[in-house]
C-alpha positions as CSV (number, residue, x, y, z in Angstrom):
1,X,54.2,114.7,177.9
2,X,52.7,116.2,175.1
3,X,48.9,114.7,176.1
4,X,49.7,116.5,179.6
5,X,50.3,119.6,178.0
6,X,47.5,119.6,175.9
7,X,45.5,118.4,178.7
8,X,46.9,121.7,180.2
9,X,45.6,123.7,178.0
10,X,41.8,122.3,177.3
11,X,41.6,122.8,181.1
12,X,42.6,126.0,180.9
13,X,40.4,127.1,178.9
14,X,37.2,125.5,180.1
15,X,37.8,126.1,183.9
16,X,37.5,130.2,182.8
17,X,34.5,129.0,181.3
18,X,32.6,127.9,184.6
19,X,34.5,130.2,187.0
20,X,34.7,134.1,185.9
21,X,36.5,134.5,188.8
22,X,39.4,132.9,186.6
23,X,40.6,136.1,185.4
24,X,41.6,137.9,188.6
25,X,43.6,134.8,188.8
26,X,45.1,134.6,185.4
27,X,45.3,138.2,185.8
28,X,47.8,137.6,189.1
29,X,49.4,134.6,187.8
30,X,49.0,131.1,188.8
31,X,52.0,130.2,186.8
32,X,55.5,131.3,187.1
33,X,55.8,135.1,186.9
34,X,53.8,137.3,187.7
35,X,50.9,138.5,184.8
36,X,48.8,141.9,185.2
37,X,47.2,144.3,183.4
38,X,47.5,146.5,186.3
39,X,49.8,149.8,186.6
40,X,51.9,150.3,189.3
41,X,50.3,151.0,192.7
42,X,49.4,154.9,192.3
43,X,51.7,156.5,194.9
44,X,54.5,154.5,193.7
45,X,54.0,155.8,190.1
46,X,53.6,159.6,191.1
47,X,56.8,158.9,193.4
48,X,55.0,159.4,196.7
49,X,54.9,157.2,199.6
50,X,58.6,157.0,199.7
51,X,59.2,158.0,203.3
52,X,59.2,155.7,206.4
53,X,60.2,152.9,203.7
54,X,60.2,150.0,205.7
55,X,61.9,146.6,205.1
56,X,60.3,144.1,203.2
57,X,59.0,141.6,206.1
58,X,58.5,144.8,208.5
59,X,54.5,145.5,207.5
60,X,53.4,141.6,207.5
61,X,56.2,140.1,210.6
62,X,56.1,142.8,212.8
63,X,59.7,143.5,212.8
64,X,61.3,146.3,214.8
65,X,63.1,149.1,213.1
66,X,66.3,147.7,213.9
67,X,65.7,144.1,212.8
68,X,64.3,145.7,209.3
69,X,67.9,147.2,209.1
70,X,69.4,144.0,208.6
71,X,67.8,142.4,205.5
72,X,69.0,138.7,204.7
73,X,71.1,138.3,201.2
74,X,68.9,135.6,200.1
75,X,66.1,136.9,197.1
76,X,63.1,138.2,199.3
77,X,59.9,136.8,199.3
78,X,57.2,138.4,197.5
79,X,55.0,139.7,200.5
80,X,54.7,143.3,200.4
81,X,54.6,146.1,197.7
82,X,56.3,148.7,200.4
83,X,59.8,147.9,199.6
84,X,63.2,148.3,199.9
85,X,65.4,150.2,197.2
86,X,66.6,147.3,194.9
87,X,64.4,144.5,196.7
88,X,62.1,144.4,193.7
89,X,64.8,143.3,191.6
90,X,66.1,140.3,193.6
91,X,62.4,139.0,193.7
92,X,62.6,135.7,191.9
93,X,59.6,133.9,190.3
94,X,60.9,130.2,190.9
95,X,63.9,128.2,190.9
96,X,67.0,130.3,189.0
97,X,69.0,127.2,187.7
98,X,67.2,125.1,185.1
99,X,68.3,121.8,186.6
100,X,66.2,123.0,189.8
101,X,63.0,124.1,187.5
102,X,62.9,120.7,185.8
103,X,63.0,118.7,189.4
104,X,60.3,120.6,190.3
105,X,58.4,120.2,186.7
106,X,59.4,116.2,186.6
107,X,58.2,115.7,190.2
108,X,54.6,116.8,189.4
109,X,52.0,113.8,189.2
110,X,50.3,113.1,186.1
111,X,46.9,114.9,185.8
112,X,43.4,113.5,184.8
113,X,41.9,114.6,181.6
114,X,39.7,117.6,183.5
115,X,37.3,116.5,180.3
116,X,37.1,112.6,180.6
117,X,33.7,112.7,181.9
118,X,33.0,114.0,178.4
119,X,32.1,111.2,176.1
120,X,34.5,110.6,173.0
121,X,36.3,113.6,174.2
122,X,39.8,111.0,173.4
123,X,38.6,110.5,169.7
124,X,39.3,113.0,166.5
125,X,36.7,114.9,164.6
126,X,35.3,113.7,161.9
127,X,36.3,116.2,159.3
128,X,32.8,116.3,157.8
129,X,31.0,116.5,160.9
130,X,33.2,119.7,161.5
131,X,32.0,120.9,158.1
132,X,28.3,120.2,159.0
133,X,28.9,122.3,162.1
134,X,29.9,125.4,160.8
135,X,27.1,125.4,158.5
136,X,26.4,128.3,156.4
137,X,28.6,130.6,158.8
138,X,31.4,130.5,155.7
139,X,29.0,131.9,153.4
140,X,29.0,135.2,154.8
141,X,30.1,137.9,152.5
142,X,31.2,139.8,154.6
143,X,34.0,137.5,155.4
144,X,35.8,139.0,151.9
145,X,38.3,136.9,150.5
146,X,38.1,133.8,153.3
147,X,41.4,131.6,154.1
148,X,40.6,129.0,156.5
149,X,42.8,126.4,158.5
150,X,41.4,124.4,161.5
151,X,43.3,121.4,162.7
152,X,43.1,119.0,165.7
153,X,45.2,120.0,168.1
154,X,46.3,116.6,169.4
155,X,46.7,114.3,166.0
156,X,47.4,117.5,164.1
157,X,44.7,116.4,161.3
158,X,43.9,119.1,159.1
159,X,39.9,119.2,159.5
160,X,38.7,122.0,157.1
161,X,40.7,124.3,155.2
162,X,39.9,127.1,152.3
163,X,42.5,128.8,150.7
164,X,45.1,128.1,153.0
165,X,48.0,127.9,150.7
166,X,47.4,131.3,150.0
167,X,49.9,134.2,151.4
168,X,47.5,136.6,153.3
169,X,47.9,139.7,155.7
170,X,47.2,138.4,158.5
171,X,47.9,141.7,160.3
172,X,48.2,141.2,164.2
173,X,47.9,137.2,164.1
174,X,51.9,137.8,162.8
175,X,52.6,138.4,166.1
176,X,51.8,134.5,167.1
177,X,54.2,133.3,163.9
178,X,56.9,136.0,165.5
179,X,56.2,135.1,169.0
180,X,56.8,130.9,167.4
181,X,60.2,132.4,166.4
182,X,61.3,133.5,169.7
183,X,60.6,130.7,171.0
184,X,62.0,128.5,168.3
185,X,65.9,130.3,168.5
186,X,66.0,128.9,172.1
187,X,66.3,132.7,173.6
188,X,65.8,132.3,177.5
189,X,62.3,133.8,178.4
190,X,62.9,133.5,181.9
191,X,65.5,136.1,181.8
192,X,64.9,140.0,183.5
193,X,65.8,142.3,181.7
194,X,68.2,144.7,183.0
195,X,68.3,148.7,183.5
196,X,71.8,149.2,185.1
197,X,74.0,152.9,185.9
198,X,77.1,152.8,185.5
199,X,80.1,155.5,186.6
200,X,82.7,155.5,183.9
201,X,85.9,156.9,183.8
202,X,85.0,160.7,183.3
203,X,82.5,160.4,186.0
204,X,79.4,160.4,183.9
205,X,76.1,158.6,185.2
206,X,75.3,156.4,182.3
207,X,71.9,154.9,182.0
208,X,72.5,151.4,180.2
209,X,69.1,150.4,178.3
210,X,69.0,146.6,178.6
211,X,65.4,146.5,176.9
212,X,63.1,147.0,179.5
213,X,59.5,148.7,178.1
214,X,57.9,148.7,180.9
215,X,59.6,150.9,183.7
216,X,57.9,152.7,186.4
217,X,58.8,155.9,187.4
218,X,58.2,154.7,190.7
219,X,59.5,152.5,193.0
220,X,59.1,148.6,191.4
221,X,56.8,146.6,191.2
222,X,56.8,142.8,192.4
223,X,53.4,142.3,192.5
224,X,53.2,143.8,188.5
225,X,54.5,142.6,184.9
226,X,54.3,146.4,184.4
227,X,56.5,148.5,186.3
228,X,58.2,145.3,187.8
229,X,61.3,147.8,187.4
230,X,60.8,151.3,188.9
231,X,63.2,154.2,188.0
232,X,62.7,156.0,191.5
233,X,63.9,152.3,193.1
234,X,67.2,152.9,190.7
235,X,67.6,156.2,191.3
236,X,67.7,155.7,195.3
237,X,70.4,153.0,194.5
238,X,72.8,155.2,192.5
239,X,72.1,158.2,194.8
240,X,73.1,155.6,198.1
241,X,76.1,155.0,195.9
242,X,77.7,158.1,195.6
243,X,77.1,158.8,199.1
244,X,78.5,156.0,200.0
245,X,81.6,156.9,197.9
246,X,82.3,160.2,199.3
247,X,81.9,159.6,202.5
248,X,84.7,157.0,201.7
249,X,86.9,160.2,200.4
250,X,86.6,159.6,196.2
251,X,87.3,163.0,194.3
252,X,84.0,163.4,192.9
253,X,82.1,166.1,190.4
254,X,79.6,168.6,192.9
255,X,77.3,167.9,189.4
256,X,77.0,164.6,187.7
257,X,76.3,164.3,183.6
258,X,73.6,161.6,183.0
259,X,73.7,160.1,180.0
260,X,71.9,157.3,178.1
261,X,73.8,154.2,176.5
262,X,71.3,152.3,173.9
263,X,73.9,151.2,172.0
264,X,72.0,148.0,170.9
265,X,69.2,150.2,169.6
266,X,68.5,150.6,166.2
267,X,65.6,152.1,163.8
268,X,62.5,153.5,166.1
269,X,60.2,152.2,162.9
270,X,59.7,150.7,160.3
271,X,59.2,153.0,156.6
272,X,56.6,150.6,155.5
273,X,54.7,151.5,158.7
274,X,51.4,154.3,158.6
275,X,52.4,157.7,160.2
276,X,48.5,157.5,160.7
277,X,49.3,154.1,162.9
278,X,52.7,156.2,164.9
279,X,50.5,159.6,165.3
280,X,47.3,158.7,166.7
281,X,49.0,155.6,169.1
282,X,48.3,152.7,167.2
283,X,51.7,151.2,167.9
284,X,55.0,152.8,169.6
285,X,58.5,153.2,168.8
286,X,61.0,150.0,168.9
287,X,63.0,150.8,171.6
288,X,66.1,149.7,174.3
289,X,64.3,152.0,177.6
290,X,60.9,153.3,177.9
291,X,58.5,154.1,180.6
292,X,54.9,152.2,180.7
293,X,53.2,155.0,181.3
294,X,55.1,156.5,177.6
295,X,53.8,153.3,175.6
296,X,51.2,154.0,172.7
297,X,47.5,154.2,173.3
298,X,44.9,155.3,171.1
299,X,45.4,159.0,170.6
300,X,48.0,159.3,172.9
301,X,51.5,158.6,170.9
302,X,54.6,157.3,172.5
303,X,57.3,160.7,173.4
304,X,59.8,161.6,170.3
305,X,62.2,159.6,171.9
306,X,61.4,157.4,174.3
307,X,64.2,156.1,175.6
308,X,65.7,159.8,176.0
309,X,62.5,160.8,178.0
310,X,62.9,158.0,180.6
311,X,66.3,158.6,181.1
312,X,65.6,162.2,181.8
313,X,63.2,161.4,183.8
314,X,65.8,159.0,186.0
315,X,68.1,162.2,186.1
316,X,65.1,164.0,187.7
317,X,64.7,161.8,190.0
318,X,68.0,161.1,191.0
319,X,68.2,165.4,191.4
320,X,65.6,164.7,193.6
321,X,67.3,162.1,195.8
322,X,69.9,165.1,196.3
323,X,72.7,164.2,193.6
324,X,72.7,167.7,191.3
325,X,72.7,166.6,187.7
326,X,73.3,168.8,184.7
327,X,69.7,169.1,182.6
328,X,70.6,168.1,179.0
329,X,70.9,163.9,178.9
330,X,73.1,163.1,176.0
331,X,73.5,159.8,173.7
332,X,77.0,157.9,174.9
333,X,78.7,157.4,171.3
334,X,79.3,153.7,171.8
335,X,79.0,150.7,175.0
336,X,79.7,152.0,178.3
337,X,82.0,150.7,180.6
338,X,82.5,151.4,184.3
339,X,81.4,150.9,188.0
340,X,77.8,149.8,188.7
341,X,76.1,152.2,190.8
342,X,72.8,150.6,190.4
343,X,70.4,147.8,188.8
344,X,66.6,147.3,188.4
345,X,65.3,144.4,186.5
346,X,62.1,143.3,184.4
347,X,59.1,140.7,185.4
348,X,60.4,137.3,182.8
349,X,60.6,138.3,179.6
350,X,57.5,135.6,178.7
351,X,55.4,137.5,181.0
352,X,56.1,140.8,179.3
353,X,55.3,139.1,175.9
354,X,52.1,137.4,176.9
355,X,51.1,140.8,178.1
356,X,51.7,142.4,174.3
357,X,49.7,139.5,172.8
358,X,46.9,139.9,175.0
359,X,47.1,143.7,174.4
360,X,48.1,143.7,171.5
361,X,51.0,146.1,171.8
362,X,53.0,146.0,168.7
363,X,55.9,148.1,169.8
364,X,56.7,145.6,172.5
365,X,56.5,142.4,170.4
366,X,58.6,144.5,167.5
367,X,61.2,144.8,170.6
368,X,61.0,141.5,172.0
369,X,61.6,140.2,168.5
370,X,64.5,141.9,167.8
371,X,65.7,141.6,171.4
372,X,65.7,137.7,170.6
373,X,67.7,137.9,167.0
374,X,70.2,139.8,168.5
375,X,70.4,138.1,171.6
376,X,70.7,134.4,169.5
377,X,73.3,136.0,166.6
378,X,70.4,136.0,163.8
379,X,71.3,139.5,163.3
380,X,73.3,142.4,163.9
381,X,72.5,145.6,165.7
382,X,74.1,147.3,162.3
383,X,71.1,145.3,160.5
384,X,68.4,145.3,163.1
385,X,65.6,147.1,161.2
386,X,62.2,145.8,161.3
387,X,62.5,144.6,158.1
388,X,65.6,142.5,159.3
389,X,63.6,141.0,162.4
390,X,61.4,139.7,160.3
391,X,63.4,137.6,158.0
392,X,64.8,136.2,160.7
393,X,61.1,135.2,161.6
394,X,60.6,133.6,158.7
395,X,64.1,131.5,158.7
396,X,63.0,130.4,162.2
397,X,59.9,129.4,161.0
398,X,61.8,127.2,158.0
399,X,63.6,125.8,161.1
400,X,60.8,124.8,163.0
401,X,60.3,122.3,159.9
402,X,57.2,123.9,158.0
403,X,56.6,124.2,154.7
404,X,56.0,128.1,154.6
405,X,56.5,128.8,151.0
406,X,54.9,132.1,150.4
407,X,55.7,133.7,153.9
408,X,57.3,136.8,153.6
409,X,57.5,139.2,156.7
410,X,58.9,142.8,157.0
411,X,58.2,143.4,160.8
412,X,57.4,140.9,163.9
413,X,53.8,142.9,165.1
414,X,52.2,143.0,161.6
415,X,51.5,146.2,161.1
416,X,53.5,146.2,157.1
417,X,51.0,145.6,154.6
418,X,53.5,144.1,152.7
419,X,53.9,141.1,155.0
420,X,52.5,137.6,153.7
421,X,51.2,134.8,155.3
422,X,49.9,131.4,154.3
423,X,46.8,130.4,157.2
424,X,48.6,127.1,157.0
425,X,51.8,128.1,158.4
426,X,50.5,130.0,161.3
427,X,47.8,126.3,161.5
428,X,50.9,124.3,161.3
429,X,52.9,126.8,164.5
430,X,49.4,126.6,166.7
431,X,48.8,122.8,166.4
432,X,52.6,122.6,167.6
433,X,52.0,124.3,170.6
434,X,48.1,123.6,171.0
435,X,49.7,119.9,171.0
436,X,52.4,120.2,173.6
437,X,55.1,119.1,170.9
438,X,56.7,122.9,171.8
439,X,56.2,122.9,175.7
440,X,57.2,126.8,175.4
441,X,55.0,128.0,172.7
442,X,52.1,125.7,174.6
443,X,52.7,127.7,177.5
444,X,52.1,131.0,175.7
445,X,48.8,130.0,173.9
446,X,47.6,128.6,177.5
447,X,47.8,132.7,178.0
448,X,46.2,134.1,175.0
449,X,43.2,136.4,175.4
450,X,39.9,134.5,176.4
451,X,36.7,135.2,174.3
452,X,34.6,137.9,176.5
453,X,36.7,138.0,179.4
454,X,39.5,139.6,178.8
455,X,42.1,140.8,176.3
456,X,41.6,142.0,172.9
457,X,38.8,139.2,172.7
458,X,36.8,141.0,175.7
459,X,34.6,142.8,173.3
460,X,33.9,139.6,171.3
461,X,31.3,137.2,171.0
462,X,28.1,139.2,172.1
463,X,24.3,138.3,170.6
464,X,23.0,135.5,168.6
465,X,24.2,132.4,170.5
466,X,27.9,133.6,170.0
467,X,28.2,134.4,173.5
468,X,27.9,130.6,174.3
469,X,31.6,130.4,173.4
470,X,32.6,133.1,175.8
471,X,35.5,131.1,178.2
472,X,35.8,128.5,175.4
473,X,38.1,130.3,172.8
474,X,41.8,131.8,173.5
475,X,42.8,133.6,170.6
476,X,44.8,136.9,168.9
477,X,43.1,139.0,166.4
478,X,44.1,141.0,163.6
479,X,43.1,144.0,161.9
480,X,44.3,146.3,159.0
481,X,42.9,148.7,156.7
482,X,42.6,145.8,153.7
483,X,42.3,142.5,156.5
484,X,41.2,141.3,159.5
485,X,40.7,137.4,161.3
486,X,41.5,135.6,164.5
487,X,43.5,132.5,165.0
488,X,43.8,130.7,168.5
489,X,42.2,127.5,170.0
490,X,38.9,126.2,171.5
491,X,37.5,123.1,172.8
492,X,34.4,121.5,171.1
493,X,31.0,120.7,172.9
494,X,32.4,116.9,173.0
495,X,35.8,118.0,174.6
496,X,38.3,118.4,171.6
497,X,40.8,120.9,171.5
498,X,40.9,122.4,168.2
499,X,43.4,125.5,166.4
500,X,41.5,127.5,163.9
501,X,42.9,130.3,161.8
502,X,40.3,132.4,160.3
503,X,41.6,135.0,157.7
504,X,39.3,137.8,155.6
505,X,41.4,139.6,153.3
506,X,41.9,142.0,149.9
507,X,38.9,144.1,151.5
508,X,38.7,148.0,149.0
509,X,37.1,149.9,152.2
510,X,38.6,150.2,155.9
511,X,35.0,150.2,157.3
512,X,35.0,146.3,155.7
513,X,37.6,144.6,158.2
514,X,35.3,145.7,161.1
515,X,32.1,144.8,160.2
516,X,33.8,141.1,159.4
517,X,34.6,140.2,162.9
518,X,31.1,139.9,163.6
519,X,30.9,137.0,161.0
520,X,34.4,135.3,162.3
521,X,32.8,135.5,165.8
522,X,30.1,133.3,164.3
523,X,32.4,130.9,162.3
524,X,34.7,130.1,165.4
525,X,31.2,130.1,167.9
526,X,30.1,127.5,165.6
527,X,33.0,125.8,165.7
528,X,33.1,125.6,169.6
529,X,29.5,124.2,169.7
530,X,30.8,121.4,166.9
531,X,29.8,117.9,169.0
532,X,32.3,116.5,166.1
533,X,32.8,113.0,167.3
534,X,32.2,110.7,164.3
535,X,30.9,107.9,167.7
536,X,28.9,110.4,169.4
C-alpha cells in the first residue's frame, strides 16, 4: 500500500510535468470532490439568472416542464450548474458510507511504477551524491540563517540536513505541520459543512454558522469548492418554507427577526498577529459564516464582522424572496433550537483545505484547525483561541510519534512570530505522507501547489535553469518579515521521490525574506536535477 501511494504521488507530479493541460484538470478535480480556484458562475454570484429555474436534468435530458416538477429523492447527479433550490447540497462526491468508499478503493488494480522505465528509479540516494548535487547552491548568503532537511520519501533516510534541530519560523510552511494535525485527530474530511435556518420558538429566523467560509451569495455551486453553498439557494428554501406553512394555516409574524447563531465561535484573531497583516488583507478573521467573496485579499480586508455581514446579507435576500425581515440582525445569546427551514452545505472539507494551502489563506486553515479541535474534544469553544489551536497542534504532532522537542505553535496558519519549528519535524510529517504511511495526509501533498503552474509556487522557478524543475516540485511556501523557505516534494532526474524542507531565518530587514526565495528556488531546482543513484 504505501509503495502505491507513493507511486501516486511521483506520478502526479511528473504527469503535470509533460502535460500543462494537467492543471485545468487538477483544477476540476480528478479525485473525489471537486477542486477550483474559480468563483461562482457570475450571474449566480450577483443573484441573477434565477428565473425560469429549471430542474436539474431539464437543460441536458430534454425533460418537459412537468417531468422537471417531479425531481427523484435520490442525490442528483452533477450535470448542470442551473439548479434547483437545495439540489446543490444533496450533490455527493462518491460513496457516503465508508464501508462503500473502501470497496471501491480495495477493488482498484495495482498500478505500474509510471517511472520504472527510469533506471535505478527503485534504489535510494546516495547521501553524498545528493550533496554533490546541490553544489554550491547552500552557500548563498542570501539564504540567512539556513536549516535544511531532505529525506527519501520511501525509506525515510535522512539524506542532507543543516541545522535541523533548530526551532525556526517557518511562517506559512506551519500550515503543512497544522494541516498533519487534522489529519492525525481522525476528524472526518469528507464531511460538508453545514449552513442551516432554523424557526425557534419566538418565531425568529436563525442563521446557524456550521463553519462554512466559502458561501456564495448566489445560488450554489456544484461544479465549485468555492461557493459550493450559495445563500440565495438557502434563502429560496426558507422562503418556500414559510409559504408552505401559511398556506397550511400557522399563526405567523407579517415580519420575521433574522438572527445569527455562532455560538461555536470564538476570538476573530489572534493578539500576537500584525494589525499590518488584518488591515491591508494579508489574512482574514477566524470565523463560523463568511462569504467568499468577504475573504482577505491584498488590500482588500475581510468586513468587521464577517459572519454578521453574510447573515445580513441572507436576510436581504430572503426580503427579496418576499418574506419582510426587520433590518438589524442580532447575535442569538446561546445554541439555537427549533424547526429547520432550510440547509446548504460545503464542497468536503479536504477540498476546502487543499484550496487554503494552495492559496495560502490563513484565515481558512486558522478555521479548519480549530474546527477540527473542537470537533475531536482537544479543546473547548471557552478555550478556542488561536493560541489554543495551536497547542493542540503540537500535542497531535507528539501523537503522531515524532520527536518534536523545540516545537512551540501559537496559531495553525503561521502568521505568530513567536511560533517555533524544528525543519526536522515538519521532514519527519512530509516523509509520512510523501511515503503513503498516512494515506490522508499523502492525499493532501498529492494537491500541493506545483512549481510554475499554479498556486503560490506559480511565480516560482523562472531563469537560470530553475525553470527545468517547473511540474517536478509540489510544495508550500512561507514568508514573514524575519523568514522565509519552502517545504514540499519532488522527484529526482533518476525517478526518486524526495521531501525537502528549506528554511532561511533571523533575517534584520523585511526586504531580505524576498530576495531569498530566489536562492531556495535554486537549492530545490538542484535538487530535482540530482541523478542521485549511487548505481547510476
Amino acid at each position: 500500500m504505501k509503495s502505491s501511494a507513493r507511486n501516486t504521488l511521483i506520478a502526479s507530479t511528473t504527469v503535470v510535468a509533460l502535460l500543462g493541460a494537467y492543471v485545468t484538470a487538477d483544477v476540476y478535480d480528478k479525485v473525489p470532490g471537486v477542486l477550483t480556484n474559480a468563483p461562482a458562475p457570475e450571474a449566480a454570484q450577483n443573484g441573477e439568472g434565477d428565473e425560469g429555474e429549471v430542474d436539474l436534468l431539464d437543460d441536458v435530458a430534454g425533460a418537459r416542464p412537468s417531468e422537471a416538477a417531479t425531481a427523484p429523492e435520490e442525490p442528483p447527479a452533477v450535470l448542470h450548474r442551473n439548479l434547483q433550490p437545495g439540489a446543490a447540497s444533496k450533490v455527493v462526491d462518491g460513496p457516503v458510507e465508508a464501508e462503500a468508499a473502501q470497496q471501491i478503493t480495495d477493488d482498484l488494480p495495482e498500478r505500474e511504477h509510471l517511472l520504472g522505465h527510469l533506471q535505478h528509479s527503485d534504489q535510494a540516494p546516495a547521501q553524498e551524491a545528493v550533496k554533490k548535487a546541490l553544489g554550491d547552491t547552500l552557500q548563498d548568503e542570501t539564504l540567512g540563517f539556513l536549516s535544511l532537511d531532505v529525506r527519501d520519501a520511501a525509506t525515510g533516510e535522512v539524506l542532507l540536513q543543516q541545522n535541523a534541530e533548530r526551532p525556526n519560523h517557518l511562517a506559512s510552511m506551519t500550515k503543512l505541520v497544522s494541516t498533519a494535525a487534522v489529519v492525525q485527530s481522525g476528524w472526518d474530511l469528507n464531511q460538508r459543512l453545514e449552513t442551516k435556518v432554523l424557526l425557534d420558538e419566538g418565531n425568529n429566523i436563525v442563521v446557524v454558522a456550521g463553519g462554512d467560509t466559502m458561501l456564495s451569495r448566489g445560488m450554489g455551486d456544484p461544479l465549485s469548492v468555492s461557493g459550493r453553498a450559495g445563500l440565495k439557494d438557502l434563502a429560496k428554501q426558507v422562503a418556500a418554507a414559510i409559504e408552505a406553512k401559511r398556506e397550511a394555516g400557522e399563526d405567523l409574524p407579517e415580519e420575521f427577526r433574522v438572527a445569527l447563531d455562532d455560538s461555536q465561535a470564538g476570538p476573530m484573531y489572534s493578539d500576537d498577529w500584525s494589525q499590518v497583516a488584518l488591515n491591508e488583507g494579508w489574512t482574514g478573521k477566524v470565523t463560523m459564516l463568511q462569504l467568499f467573496d468577504d475573504r482577505a485579499r491584498h488590500l482588500h480586508p475581510t468586513p468587521v464582522d464577517p459572519a454578521i455581514s453574510a447573515a445580513g446579507t441572507f436576510a436581504g435576500l430572503l426580503h427579496e424572496e418576499g418574506v419582510p425581515v426587520q433590518k438589524s440582525v442580532p447575535r442569538t445569546k446561546g445554541k439555537s433550537e427549533g424547526e429547520q427551514l432550510g440547509v446548504v452545505r460545503s464542497a468536503p472539507v479536504r477540498d476546502q483545505l487543499i484550496h487554503a494551502l494552495q492559496v495560502s489563506d490563513n484565515a481558512r486553515v486558522e478555521t479548519i484547525t480549530r474546527q477540527a479541535a473542537l470537533g475531536t474534544g482537544g479543546i473547548e469553544v471557552k478555550n478556542s483561541a488561536p493560541s489554543d489551536v495551536g497547542q493542540w497542534v503540537v500535542e497531535q504532532t507528539k501523537a503522531r510519534g515524532i520527536d518534536n522537542a523545540g516545537h512551540k505553535q501559537f496559531d495553525a496558519a503561521g502568521l505568530t512570530s513567536k511560533n517555533e519549528i524544528p525543519a526536522q519535524v515538519l521532514g519527519e510529517i512530509l516523509q509520512q505522507g510523501a511515503s503513503g504511511e498516512d494515506p490522508e495526509y499523502h492525499r493532501i501533498l498529492a494537491n500541493l501547489s506545483m512549481a510554475g503552474l499554479y498556486g503560490t509556487l506559480q511565480p516560482r522557478f523562472y531563469g537560470d535553469g530553475r525553470e527545468e524543475a517547473r511540474g517536478f516540485v509540489r510544495g508550500k511556501t512561507g514568508t514573514l518579515p524575519m523568514a522565509s523557505g519552502m517545504a514540499g516534494t519532488t522527484v529526482t532526474q533518476d525517478g526518486r521521490l524526495l521531501t525537502f524542507v528549506i528554511s532561511s531565518d533571523d533575517f534584520e530587514r523585511a526586504t531580505q525574506p524576498m530576495i531569498a526565495r530566489k536562492a531556495h528556488d535554486a537549492v530545490v531546482a538542484a535538487l530535482q536535477k540530482c541523478e542521485c543513484n549511487p548505481s547510476a
